[in-house]
C-alpha positions in Angstrom: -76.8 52.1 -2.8 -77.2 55.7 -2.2 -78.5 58.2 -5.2 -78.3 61.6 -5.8 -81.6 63.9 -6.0 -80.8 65.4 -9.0 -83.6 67.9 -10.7 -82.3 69.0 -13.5 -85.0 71.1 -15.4 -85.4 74.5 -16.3 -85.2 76.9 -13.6 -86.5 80.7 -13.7 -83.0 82.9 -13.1 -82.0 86.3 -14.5 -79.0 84.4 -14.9 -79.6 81.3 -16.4 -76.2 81.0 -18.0 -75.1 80.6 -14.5 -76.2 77.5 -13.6 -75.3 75.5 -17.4 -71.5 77.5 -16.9 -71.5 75.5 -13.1 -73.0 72.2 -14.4 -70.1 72.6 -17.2 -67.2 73.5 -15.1 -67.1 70.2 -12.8 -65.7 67.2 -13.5 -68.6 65.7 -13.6 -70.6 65.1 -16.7 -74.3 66.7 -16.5 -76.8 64.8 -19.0 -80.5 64.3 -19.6 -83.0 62.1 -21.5 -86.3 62.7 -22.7 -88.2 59.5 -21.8 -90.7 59.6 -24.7 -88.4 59.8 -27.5 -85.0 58.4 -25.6 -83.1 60.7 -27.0 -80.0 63.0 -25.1 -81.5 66.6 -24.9 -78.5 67.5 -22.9 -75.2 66.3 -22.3 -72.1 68.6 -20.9 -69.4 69.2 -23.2 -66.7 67.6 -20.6 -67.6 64.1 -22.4 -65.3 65.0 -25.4 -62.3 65.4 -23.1 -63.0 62.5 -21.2 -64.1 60.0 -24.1 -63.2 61.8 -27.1 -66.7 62.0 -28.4 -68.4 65.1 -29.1 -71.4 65.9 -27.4 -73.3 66.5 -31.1 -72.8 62.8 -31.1 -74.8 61.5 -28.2 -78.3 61.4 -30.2 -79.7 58.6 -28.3 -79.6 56.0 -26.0 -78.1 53.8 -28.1 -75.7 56.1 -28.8 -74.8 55.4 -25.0 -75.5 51.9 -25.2 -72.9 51.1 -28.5 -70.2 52.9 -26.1 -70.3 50.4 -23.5 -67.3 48.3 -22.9 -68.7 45.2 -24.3 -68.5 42.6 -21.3 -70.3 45.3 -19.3 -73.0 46.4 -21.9 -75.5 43.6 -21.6 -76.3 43.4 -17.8 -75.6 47.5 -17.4 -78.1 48.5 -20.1 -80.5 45.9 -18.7 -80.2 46.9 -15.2 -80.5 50.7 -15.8 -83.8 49.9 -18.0 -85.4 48.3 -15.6 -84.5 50.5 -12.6 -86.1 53.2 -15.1 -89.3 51.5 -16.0 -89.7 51.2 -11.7 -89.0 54.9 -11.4 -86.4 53.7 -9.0 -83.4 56.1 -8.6 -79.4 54.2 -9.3 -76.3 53.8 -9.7 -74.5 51.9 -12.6 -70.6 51.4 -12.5 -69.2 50.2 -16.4 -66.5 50.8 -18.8 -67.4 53.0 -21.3 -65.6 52.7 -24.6 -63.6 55.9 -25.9 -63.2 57.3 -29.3 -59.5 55.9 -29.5 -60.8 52.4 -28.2 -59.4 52.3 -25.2 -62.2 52.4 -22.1 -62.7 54.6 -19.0 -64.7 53.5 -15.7 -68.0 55.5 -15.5 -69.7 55.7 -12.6 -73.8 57.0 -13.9 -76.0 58.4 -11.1 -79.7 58.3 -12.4 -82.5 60.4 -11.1 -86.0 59.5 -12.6 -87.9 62.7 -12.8 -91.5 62.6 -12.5 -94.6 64.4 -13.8 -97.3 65.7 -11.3 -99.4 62.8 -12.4 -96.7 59.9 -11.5 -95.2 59.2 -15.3 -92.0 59.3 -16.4 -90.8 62.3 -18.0 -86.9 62.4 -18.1 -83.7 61.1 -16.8 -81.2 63.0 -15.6 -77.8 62.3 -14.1 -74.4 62.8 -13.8 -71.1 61.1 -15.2 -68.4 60.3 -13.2 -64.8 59.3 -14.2 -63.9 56.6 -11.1 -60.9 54.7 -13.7 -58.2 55.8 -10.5 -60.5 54.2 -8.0 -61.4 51.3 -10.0 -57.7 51.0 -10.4 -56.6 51.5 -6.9 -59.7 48.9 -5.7 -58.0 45.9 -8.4 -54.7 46.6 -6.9 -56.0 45.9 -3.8 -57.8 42.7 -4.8 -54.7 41.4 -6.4 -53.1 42.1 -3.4 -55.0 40.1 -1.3 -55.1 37.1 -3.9 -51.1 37.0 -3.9 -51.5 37.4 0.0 -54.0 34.5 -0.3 -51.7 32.4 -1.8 -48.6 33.3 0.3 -50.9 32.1 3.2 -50.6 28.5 1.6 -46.7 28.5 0.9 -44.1 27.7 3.2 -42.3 31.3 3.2 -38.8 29.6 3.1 -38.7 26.5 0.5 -42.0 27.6 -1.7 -43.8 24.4 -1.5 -46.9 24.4 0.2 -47.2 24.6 4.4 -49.6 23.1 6.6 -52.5 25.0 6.2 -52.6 24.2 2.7 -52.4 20.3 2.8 -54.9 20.8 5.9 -57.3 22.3 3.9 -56.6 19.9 0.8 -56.1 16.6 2.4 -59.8 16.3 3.7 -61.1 17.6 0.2 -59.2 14.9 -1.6 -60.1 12.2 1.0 -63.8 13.0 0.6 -63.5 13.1 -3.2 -62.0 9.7 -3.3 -64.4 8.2 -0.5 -67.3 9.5 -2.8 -65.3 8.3 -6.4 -64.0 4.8 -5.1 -60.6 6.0 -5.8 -57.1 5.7 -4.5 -55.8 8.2 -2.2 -51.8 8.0 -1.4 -49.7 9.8 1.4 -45.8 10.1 1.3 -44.4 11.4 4.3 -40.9 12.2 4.0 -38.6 13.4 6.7 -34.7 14.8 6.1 -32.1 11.9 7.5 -30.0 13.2 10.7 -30.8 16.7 9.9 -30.1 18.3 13.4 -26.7 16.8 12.9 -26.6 18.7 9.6 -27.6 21.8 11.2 -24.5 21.9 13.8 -22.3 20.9 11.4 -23.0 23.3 8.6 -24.9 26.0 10.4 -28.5 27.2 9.8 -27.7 29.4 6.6 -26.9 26.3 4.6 -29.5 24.3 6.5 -31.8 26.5 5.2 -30.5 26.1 1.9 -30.6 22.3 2.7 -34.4 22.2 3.2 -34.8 24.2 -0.2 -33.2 22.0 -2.5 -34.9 18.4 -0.9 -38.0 20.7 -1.1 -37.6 21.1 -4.9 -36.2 17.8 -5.1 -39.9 16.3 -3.4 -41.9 19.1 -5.6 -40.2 17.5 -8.7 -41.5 13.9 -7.9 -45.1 15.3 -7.4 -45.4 17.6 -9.9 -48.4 15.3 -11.7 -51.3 17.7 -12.2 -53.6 17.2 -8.4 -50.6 16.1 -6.5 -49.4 18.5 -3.7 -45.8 18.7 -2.1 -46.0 20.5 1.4 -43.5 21.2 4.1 -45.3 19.9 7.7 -42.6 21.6 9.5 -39.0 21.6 10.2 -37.3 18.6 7.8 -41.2 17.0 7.7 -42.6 16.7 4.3 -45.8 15.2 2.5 -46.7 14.6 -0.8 -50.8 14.4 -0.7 -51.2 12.0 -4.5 -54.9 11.6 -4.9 -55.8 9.0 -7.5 -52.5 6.9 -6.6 -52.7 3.4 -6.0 -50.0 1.6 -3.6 -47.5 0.7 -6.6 -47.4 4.4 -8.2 -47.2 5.7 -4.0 -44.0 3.4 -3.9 -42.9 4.4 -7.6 -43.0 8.1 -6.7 -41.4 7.7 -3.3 -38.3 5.8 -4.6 -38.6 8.7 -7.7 -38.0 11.2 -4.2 -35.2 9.3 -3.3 -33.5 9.4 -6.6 -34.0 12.9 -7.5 -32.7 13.7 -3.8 -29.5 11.8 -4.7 -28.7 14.0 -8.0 -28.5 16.6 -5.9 -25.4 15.1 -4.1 -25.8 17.0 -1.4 -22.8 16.1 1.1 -23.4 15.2 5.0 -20.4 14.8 7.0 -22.5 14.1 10.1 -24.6 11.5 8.5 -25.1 8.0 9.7 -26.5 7.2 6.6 -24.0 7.7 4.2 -21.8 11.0 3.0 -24.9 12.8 1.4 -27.9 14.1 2.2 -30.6 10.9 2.6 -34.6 10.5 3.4 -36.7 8.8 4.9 -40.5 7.6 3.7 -43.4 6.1 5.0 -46.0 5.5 1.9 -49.8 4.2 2.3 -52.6 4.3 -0.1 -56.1 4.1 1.2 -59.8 3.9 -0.4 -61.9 5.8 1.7 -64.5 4.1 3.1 -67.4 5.9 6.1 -65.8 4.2 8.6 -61.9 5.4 7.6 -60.7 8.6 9.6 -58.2 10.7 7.6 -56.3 11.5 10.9 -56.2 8.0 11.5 -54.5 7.1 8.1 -52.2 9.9 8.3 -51.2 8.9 11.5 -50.7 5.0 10.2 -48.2 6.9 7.5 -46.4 8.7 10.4 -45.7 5.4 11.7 -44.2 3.6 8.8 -42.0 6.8 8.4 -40.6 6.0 11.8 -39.9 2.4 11.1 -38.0 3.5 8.3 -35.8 5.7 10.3 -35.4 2.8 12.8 -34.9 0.5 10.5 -31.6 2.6 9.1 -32.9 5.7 7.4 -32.5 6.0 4.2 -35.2 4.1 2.6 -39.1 3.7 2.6 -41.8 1.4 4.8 -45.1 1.2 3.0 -46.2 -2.0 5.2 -46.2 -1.6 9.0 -44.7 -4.3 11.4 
């Protein structure tokens, strides 16, 4: 943290109005503090238009202090204190409170000013108004949260993608290895969906993959469950705390919120709507399981399913 070497003490001038009619013309807010009494000897008359309070009220440092956005006044008044009692030089960033009660983001650069023998006689500094920059920096961190989260939703149905059940999956499978708890997988895939896609066209595919998605999200939507697209007509729901008769319940709950959508499928060999198919496992994590391993088990039963005639769910492999 860089500070400013500020010495802001009398200086011999002919023209010593000069240098306070400087000081006041910035934008910056020119102040100082007798270190004995810790009260403002000096503080630049911008403060009113920026806060709203006259200068004739900034006695003290409480004064200061009692103007500090509450969340921020605790650990900035500590922080400043000590920096002082050091005789370090620093820079505090808070929201200070205005007269109307609304708050602006100052910016104080503090300069520690010295006697010949080494005490403390006086602070000095400058006020700066940084609210735009503040601003523009919370913009930016919002930005990059929503951009976060994008990362971890599949762009075209909004349910989770792969990276996000890649980075969930081993969480849960350590929590429930740790807990002695149940850990479920549904993987789902669309029934004859390339048939779909020549048939209808990609447009309405898309539109396909949507509504199953919401259909699956639906089913899941218990509070720790995740619904996430693996790729192309590939789902999984993730269903941590699950045991095998609620991973079966929710599965067939897939199926029958997939039917209400009545979806048609000319092309299908599995009826004249839009079908799935499930494989469904449950697992207490031991040392010795893999979680690759189990999801690969689940991949299997999914594909016995399909052979088997689509439209249905294999939780028990042949």
């Amino acid at each position: 943290m860089t500070s400013l070497p500020l010495h802001f003490q009398p200086v011999a001038c002919d023209e010593p109005g000069v240098y306070r009619t400087l000081l006041e013309s910035t934008k910056a807010i020119p102040w100082r503090i007798d270190w004995a009494t810790m009260r403002f000897t000096y503080i630049g008359p911008q403060i009113e238009a920026l806060l709203g309070w006259s200068p004739a009220s900034w006695q003290s440092v409480n004064d200061w202090a009692d103007r500090i956005h509450e969340e921020d006044r605790q650990k900035t008044v500590d922080f400043c204190v000590a920096q002082s009692q050091r005789g370090v030089d620093h820079e505090a960033d808070y929201r200070a409170i205005t007269r109307h009660g609304d708050y602006v983001w100052i910016r104080d650069v503090v300069h520690v000013v010295r006697r010949p023998d080494g005490s403390v006689d006086s602070l000095v500094g400058f006020m700066f108004d940084i609210t735009a920059r503040k601003q523009a920096e919370e913009k930016i961190l919002q930005l990059q949260r929503e951009l976060e989260i994008l990362s971890y939703r599949d762009s075209l149905t909004g349910v989770a993608n792969r990276r996000m059940f890649d980075t969930v999956y081993p969480v849960q499978w350590a929590k429930a290895r740790d807990t002695g708890h149940p850990l479920s997988l549904v993987i789902v895939d669309i029934d004859y969906f390339k048939q779909y896609n020549d048939h209808y066209g990609h447009v309405q595919g898309d539109d396909c993959l949507r509504r199953v998605a919401q259909a699956l999200d639906a089913a899941a939507s218990h509070p720790g469950n995740l619904c996430a697209r693996l790729g192309g007509e590939e789902f999984v729901l993730l269903l941590p705390g699950t045991d095998a008769e609620g991973a079966r319940h929710q599965a067939e709950r897939c199926r029958k919120l997939l039917m209400q959508e009545d979806i048609p499928h000319a092309r299908s060999g599995a009826g004249r709507v839009v079908t799935i198919s499930l494989g469904v496992g449950t697992i207490v994590p031991t040392a010795d399981d893999d979680p690759g391993v189990f999801l690969d088990r689940i991949d299997r039963r999914l594909y016995q399913a399909k052979s088997a005639g689509r439209d249905r769910l294999c939780d028990v492999e042949a």
